[in-house]
C-alpha positions as CSV (number, residue, x, y, z in Angstrom):
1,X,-2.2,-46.1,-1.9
2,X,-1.0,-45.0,-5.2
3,X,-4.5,-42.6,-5.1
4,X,-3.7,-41.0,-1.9
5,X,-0.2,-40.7,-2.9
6,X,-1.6,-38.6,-6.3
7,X,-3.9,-36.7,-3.9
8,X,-1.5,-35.4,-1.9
9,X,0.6,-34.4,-4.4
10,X,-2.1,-32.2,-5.9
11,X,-3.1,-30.4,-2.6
12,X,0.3,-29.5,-2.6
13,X,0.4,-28.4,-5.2
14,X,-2.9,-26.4,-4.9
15,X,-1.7,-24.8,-1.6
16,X,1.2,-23.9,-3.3
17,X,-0.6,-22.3,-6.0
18,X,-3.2,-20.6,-3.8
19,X,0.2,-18.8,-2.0
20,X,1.4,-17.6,-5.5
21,X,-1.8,-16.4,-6.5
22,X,-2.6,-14.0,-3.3
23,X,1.3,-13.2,-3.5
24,X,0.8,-11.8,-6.2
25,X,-2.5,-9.9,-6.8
26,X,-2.3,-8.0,-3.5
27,X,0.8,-6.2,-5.6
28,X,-1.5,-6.1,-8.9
29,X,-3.7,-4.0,-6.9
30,X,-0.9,-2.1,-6.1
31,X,1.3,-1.9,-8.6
32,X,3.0,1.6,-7.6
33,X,3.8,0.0,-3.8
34,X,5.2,-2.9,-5.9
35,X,7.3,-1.1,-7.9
36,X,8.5,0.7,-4.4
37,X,9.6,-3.0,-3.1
38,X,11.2,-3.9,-6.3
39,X,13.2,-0.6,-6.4
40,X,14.4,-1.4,-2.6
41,X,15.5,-4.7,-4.0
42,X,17.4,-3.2,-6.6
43,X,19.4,-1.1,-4.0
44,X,19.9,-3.9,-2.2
45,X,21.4,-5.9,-5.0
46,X,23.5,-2.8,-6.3
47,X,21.5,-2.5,-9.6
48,X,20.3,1.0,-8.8
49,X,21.1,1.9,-12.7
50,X,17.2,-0.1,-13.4
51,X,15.3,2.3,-10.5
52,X,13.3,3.9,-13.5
53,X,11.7,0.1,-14.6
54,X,10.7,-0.4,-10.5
55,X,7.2,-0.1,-11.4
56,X,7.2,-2.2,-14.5
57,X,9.8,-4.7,-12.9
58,X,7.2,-5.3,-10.3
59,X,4.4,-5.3,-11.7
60,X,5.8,-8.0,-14.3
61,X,6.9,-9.8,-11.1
62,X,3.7,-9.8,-9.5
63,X,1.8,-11.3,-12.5
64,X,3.8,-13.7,-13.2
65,X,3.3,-15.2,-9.8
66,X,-0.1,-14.8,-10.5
67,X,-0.4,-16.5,-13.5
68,X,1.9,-19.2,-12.0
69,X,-0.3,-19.7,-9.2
70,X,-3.3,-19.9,-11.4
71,X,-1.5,-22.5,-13.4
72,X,-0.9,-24.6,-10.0
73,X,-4.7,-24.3,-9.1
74,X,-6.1,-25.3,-12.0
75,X,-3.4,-28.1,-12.9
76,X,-2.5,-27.3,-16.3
77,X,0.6,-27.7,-18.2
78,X,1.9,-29.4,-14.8
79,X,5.8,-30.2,-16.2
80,X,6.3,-26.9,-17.3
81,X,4.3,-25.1,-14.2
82,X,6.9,-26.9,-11.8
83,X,9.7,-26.0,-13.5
84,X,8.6,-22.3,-13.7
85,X,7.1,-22.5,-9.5
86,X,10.4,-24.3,-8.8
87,X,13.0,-22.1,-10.3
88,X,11.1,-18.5,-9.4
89,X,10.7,-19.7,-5.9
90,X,14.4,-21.3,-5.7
91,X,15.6,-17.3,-6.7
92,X,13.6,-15.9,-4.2
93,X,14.7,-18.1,-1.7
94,X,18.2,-17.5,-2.4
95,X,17.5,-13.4,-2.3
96,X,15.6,-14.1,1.2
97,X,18.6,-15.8,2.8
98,X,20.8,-12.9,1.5
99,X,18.0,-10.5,3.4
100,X,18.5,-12.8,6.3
101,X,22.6,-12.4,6.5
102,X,22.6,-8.7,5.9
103,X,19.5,-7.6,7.3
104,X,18.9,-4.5,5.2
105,X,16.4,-2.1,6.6
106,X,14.0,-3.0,3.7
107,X,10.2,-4.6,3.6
108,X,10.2,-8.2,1.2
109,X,7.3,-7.1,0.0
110,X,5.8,-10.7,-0.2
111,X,2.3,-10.2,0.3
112,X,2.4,-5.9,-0.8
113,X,1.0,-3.9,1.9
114,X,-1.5,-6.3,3.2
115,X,0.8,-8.4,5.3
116,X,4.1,-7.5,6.2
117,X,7.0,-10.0,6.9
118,X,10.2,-10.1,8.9
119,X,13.3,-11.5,6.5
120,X,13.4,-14.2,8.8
121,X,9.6,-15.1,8.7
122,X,10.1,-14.6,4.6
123,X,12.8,-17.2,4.5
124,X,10.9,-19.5,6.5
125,X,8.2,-19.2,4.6
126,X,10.0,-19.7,1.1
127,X,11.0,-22.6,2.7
128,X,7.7,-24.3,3.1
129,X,6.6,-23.6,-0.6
130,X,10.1,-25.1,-1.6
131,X,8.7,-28.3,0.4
132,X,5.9,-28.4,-0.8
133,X,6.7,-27.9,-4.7
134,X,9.4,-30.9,-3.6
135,X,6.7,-33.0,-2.7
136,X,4.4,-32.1,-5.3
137,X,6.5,-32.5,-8.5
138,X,9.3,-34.5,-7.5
139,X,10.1,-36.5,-9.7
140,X,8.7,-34.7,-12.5
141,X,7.1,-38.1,-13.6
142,X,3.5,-39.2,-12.8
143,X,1.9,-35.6,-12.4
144,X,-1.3,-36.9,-14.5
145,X,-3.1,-35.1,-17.2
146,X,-5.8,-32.1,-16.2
147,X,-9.5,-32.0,-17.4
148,X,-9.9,-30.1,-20.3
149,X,-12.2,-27.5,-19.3
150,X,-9.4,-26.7,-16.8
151,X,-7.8,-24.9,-20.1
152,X,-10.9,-22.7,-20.3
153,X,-10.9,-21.7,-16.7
154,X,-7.2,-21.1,-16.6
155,X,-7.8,-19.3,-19.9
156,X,-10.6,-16.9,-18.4
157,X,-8.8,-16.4,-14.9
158,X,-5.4,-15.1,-17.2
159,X,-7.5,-12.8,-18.8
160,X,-9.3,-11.7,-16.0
161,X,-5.9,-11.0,-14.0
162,X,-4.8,-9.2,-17.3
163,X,-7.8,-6.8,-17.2
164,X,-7.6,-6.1,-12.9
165,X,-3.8,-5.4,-13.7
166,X,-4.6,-2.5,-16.3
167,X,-7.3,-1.2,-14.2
168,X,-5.0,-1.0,-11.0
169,X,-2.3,0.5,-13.2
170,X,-4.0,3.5,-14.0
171,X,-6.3,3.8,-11.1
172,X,-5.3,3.8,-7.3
173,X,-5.7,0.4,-4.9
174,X,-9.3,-1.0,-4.5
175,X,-8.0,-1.9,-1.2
176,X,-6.1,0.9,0.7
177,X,-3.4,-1.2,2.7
178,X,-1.5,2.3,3.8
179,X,-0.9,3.8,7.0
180,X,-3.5,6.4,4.5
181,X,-6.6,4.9,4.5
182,X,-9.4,6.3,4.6
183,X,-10.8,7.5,8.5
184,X,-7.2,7.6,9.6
185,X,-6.6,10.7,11.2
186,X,-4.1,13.5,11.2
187,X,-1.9,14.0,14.0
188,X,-1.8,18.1,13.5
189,X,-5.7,17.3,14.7
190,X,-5.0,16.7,18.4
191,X,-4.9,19.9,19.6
192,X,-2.9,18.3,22.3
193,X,-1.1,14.9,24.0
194,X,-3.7,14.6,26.5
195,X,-5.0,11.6,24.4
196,X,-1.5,10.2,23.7
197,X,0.7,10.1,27.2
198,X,0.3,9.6,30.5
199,X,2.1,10.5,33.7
200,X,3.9,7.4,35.0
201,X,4.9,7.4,39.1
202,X,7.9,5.0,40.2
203,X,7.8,3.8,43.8
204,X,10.6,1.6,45.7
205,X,10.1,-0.6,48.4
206,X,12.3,-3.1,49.6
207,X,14.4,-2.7,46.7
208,X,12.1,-3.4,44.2
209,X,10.5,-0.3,41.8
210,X,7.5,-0.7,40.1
211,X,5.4,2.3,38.1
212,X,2.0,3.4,38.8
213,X,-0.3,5.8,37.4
214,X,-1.7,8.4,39.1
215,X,-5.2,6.8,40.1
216,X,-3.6,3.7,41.6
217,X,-0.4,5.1,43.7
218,X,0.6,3.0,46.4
219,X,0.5,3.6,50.3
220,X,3.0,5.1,52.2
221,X,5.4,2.3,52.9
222,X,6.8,3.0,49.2
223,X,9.6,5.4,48.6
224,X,9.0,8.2,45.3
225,X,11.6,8.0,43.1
226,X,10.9,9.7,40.0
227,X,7.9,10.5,37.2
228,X,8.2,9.5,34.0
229,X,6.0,10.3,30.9
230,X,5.2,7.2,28.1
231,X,2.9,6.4,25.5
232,X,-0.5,5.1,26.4
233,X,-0.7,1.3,26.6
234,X,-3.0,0.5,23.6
235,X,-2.4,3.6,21.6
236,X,-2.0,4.0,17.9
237,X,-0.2,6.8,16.8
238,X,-2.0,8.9,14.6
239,X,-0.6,9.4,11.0
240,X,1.5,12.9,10.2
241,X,1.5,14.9,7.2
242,X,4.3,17.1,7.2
243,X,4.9,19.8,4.3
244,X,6.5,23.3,4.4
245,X,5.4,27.0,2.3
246,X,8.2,28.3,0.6
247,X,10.1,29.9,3.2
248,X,10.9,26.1,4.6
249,X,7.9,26.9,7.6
250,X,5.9,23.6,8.6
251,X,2.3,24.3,7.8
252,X,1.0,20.8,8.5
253,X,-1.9,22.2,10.6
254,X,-3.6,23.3,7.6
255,X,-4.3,20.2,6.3
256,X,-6.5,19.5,9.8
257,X,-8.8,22.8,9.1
258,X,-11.8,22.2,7.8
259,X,-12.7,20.5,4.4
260,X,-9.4,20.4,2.8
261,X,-8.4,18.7,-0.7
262,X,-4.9,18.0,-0.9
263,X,-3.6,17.4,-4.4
264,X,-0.2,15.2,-4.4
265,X,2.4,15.3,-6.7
266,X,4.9,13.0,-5.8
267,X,6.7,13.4,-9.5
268,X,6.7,17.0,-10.9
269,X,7.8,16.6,-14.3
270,X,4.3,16.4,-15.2
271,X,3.4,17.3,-19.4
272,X,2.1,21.2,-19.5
273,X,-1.2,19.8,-20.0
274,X,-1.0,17.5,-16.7
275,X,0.0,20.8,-15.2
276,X,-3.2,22.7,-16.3
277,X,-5.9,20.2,-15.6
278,X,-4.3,20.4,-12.1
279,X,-4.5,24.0,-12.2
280,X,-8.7,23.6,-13.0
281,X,-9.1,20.6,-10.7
282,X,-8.0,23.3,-7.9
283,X,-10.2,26.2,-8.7
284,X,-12.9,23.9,-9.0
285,X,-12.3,22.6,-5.4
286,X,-12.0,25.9,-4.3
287,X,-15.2,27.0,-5.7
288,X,-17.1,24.1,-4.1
289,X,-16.1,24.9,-0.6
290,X,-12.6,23.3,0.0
291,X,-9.6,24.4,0.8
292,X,-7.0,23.3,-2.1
293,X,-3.5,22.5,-0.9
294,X,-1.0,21.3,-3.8
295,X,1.7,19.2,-2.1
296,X,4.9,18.4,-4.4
297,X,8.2,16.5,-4.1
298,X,10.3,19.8,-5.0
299,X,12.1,22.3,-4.5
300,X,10.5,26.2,-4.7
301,X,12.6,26.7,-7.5
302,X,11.5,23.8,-9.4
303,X,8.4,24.8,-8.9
304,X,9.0,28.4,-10.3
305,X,10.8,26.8,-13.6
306,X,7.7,24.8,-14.2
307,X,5.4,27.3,-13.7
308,X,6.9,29.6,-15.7
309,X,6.1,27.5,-18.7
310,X,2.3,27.6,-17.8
311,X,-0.6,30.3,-19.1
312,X,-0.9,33.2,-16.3
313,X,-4.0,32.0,-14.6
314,X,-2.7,28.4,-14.3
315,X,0.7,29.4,-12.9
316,X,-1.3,31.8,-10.2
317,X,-4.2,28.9,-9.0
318,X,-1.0,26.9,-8.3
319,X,1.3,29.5,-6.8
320,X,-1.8,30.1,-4.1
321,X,-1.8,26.4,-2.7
322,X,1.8,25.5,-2.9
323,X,3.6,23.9,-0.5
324,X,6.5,20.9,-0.3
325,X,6.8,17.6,1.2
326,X,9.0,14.5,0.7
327,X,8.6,11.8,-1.8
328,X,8.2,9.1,0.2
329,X,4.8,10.7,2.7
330,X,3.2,11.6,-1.3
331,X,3.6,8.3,-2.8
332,X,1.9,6.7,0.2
333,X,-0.9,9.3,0.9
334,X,-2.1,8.9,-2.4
335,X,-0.5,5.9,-5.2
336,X,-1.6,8.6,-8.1
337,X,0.8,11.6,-9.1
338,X,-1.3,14.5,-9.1
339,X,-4.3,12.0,-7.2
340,X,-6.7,14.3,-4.7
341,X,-7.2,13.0,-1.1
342,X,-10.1,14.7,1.1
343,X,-9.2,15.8,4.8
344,X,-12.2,16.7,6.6
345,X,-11.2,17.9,10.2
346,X,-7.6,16.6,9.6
347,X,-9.7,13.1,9.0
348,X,-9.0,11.4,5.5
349,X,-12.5,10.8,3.9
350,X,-11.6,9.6,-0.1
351,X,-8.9,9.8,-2.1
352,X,-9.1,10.1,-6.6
353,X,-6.5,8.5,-9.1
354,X,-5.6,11.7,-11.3
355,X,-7.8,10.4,-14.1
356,X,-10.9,9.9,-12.1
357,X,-10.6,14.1,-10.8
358,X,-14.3,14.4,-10.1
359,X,-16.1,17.7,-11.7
360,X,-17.3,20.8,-10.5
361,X,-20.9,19.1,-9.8
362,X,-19.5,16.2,-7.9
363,X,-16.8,18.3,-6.0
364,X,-19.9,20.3,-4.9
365,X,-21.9,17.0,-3.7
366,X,-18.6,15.9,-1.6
367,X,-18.5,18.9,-0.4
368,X,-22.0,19.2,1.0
369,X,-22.4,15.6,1.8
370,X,-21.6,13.9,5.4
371,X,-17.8,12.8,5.2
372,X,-18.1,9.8,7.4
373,X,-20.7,8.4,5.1
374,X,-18.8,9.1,1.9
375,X,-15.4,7.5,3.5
376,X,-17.6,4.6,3.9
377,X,-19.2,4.8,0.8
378,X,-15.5,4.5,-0.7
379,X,-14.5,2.1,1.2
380,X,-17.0,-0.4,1.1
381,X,-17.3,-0.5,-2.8
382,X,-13.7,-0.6,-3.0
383,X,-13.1,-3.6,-0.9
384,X,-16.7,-5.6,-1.7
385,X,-15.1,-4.8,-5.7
386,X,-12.3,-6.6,-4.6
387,X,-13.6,-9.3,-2.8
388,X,-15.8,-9.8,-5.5
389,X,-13.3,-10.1,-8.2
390,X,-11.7,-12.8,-6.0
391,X,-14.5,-15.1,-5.3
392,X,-15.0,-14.6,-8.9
393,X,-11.7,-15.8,-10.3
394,X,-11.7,-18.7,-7.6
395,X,-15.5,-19.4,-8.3
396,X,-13.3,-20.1,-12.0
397,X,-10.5,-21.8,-11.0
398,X,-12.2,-24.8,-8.8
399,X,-15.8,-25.3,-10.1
400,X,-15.7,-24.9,-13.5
């Protein structure tokens, strides 16, 4: 009995663990969308004073759950891992509820972009992992001792975390979890709503209504009352992209025209020299066949001030693709400021971190290749990378 009771115990504590652990690395690979959540959270909390540390804040966050989840799997240091599982998850259980009274129009940000939560479904859920730690660690007596080779893997699992954080700091998501992943398509690409509505017909007979579309209207015993236009049952909405030139006219179309590299700067106060490698990135693209559009979060006179402080032909290759969009539509087309994402046919093929820019050469080989292949291409390294790493780390964690 006492065996099964110790059993259990540790699969709670492993399920637990395995929670924390994907908790947190889906906002490691993302730690720009993390440090989004964690700057909604200061809002909410009324500490809007610590919005500059958002990213840090939630990046720290995030591996700390990690490493807290890693500790649960493998078993070590058991006393002190419940303590730390049992007090992180009693805050966020508390800061759930408050989400649950107020209801702020805000996403938890549990599980990053990958899975998205009501507050309700959040709390409920913070309350299963609070069971569960009870029933793993409580009392904080009889926990028994891990193998010693668990040290290693726990050891080599930390470090491995610590390396897949750094990368997915200065590089954009493996794993594109946005409404902006690659193949989603533009909505300034319909050239019209044919796709999108449909004509609805409401009947009445015997004082009952019921709709009907326009291959399946009934007979003549039922009385027209009106025609109403909705949304197709089944569609999805395709993504917009809205920015303006300078005289504040939407130009969103040209993003849908051809093979078209937008550059996104969601944060302009760049360095000079950010400023000119952006300059070259978009001569280069324009040379190789695209059609360079430089989308920033400012004003035209923002725009002007920083230019001014840039060499001639810098200043003009920028001035040519200008345009303006919001923040918000920048940060979540593309998680790098001053990143390039590839529209061909208003379709998103690939996007770049700023320090991955490819060269003249391979702007010329995007350019001539098939887009549908390259999106794939992308895509499939980027998630088989992160699948990989995965297996890897839990390959770690259980067997060795």
């Amino acid at each position: 009995m006492k065996y099964i009771v110790e059993r259990f115990r540790r699969f709670c504590g492993f399920l637990t663990g395995f929670v924390f652990f994907f908790s947190g690395i889906v906002k490691l690979l993302d730690p720009v969308g993390a440090g989004l959540v964690m700057d909604e959270y200061f809002s909410f909390m009324h500490l809007g004073f610590l919005s500059p540390i958002s990213k840090t804040a939630g990046t720290a966050f995030a591996f700390a759950e990690t490493i807290i989840g890693t500790a649960l799997i493998t078993g070590v240091w058991r006393r002190q891992t419940a303590i730390a599982a049992m007090a992180f998850q009693g805050f966020f259980t508390l800061l759930t509820l408050a989400l649950v009274i107020f209801n702020p129009e805000m996403d938890c940000g549990c599980f990053g972009e990958a899975i998205h939560l009501t507050h309700m479904q959040t709390f409920i859920k913070n309350l299963v992992l609070c069971a569960l730690l009870a029933a793993a660690f409580i009392p904080l007596r009889g926990l028994g001792r891990p193998l010693r080779r668990k040290f290693v893997s726990f050891s080599i699992v930390t470090m491995s975390v610590t390396a897949f954080m750094f990368y997915s700091w200065a590089y954009i998501p493996m794993v594109d979890f946005t409404d902006y992943k690659p193949g989603t398509e533009l909505a300034s690409a319909h050239s019209s709503a044919d796709d999108m509505y449909e004509a609805r017909f409401i009947y009445e007979k015997d004082g009952v209504r019921e709709s009907f579309d326009l291959t399946h209207l009934p007979d003549s015993t039922w009385t027209f009352v009106s025609t109403e236009t909705v949304v197709k049952e089944g569609y999805k909405a395709p993504v917009t992209l809205s920015f303006t030139d300078s005289d504040g006219e939407y130009a969103d179309a040209r993003a849908s025209e051809g093979k078209v590299m937008v550059i996104s700067v969601y944060d302009p106060d760049m360095r000079k020299g950010k400023w000119i490698r952006t300059a070259r990135f978009i001569t280069e693209a324009g040379k190789a066949g695209f059609t360079p559009i430089l989308l920033t979060a400012s004003s035209a006179g923002e725009m002007e001030s920083i230019m001014e402080g840039l060499p001639e032909d810098a200043a003009s290759a920028l001035g040519r693709c200008l345009y303006h969009s919001d923040r918000k539509t920048l940060i979540t087309m593309n998680r790098s400021n001053g990143g390039a994402t590839y529209f061909n046919d208003g379709t998103l093929i690939r996007k770049w971190a700023f320090r991955a820019l490819p060269d003249s050469s391979r702007l010329e080989e995007v350019a001539a290749g098939n887009g549908i292949e390259e999106s794939i291409d992308k895509d499939t390294k980027g998630s088989l990378g992160f699948q990989g790493f995965l297996l890897y780390v839990f390959a770690v964690m259980l067997l060795l």
